[in-house]
N, C-alpha and C positions, 0 to 999 in steps of 0.2 A: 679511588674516587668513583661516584655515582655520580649519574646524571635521568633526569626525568624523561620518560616518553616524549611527556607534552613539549620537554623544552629541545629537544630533538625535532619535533612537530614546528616547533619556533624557529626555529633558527635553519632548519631548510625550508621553510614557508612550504607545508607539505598540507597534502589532506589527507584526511584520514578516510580509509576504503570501511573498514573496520576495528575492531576493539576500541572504540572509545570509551568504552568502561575501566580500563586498562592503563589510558596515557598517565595515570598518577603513580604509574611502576615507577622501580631505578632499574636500570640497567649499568654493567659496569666494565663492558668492552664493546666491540665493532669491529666487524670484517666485512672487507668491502671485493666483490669475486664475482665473476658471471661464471665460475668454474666450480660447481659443488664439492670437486671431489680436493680443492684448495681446502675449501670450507671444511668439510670435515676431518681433515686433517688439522687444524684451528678448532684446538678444545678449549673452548671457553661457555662457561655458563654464563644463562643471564645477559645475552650476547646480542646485537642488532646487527641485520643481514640487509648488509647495499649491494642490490647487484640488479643489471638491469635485464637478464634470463626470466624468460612471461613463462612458465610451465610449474605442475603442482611440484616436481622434483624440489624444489625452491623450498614452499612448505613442508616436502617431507623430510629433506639435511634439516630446515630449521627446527621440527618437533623432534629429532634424532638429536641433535646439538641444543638441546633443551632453551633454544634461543627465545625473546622476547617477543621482537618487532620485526619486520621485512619493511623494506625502504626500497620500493623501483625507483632508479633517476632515470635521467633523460627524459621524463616526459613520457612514460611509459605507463600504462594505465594494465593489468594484469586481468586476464580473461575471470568471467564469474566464478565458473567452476575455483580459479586458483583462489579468488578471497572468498568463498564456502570454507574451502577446506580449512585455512589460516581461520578463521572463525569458528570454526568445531575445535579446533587445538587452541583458542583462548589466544593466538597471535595478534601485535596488531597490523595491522597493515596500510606502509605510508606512500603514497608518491608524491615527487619531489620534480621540477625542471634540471636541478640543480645534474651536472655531469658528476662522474661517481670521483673524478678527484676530487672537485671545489665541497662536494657533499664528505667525502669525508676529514677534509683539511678544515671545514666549518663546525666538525666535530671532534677536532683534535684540542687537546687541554693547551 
């Protein structure tokens, strides 16, 4: 199964930092880690990354793990620099209030 950016955007009532040209992707997995080195261990393409870790490392597992989207929860807002770089790699980039369990049990099928 797929699911859309935007309806991931929906359904954790997220804003969008950048790629809004982008939320009409599918994406067709989720890994949710404040640990990168989980994440890349978690080979999936096409993937959306919850985690609430504010640094570029984030962006570089997600362009490495040929991921989609980045979703900070908590209420976590990611320094400039880290949504520059998600913006050069075409990522989008969401935050969300929602904690990283309810964010991802909201996006479980």
């Amino acid at each position: 199964k797929s699911m859309k950016i935007s309806t991931i955007r929906d359904l954790l009532d997220a804003d969008v930092l950048c790629g809004e040209e982008y939320l009409g992707n599918h994406v067709y997995s989720a890994c949710g880690s404040d640990m990168m080195s989980d994440v890349l261990a978690y080979v999936k393409d096409q993937a959306v990354l919850l985690t609430g870790l504010m640094n570029t490392q984030v962006v570089r597992t997600a362009v490495m793990m040929d991921m989609r989207c980045i979703v900070f929860v908590r209420g976590k807002v990611p320094p400039k620099e880290v949504v520059a770089l998600a913006e050069d790699a075409g990522i989008v980039v969401l935050a969300t209030k929602e904690r990283m369990y309810v964010a991802c049990g909201k996006l479980a099928p």
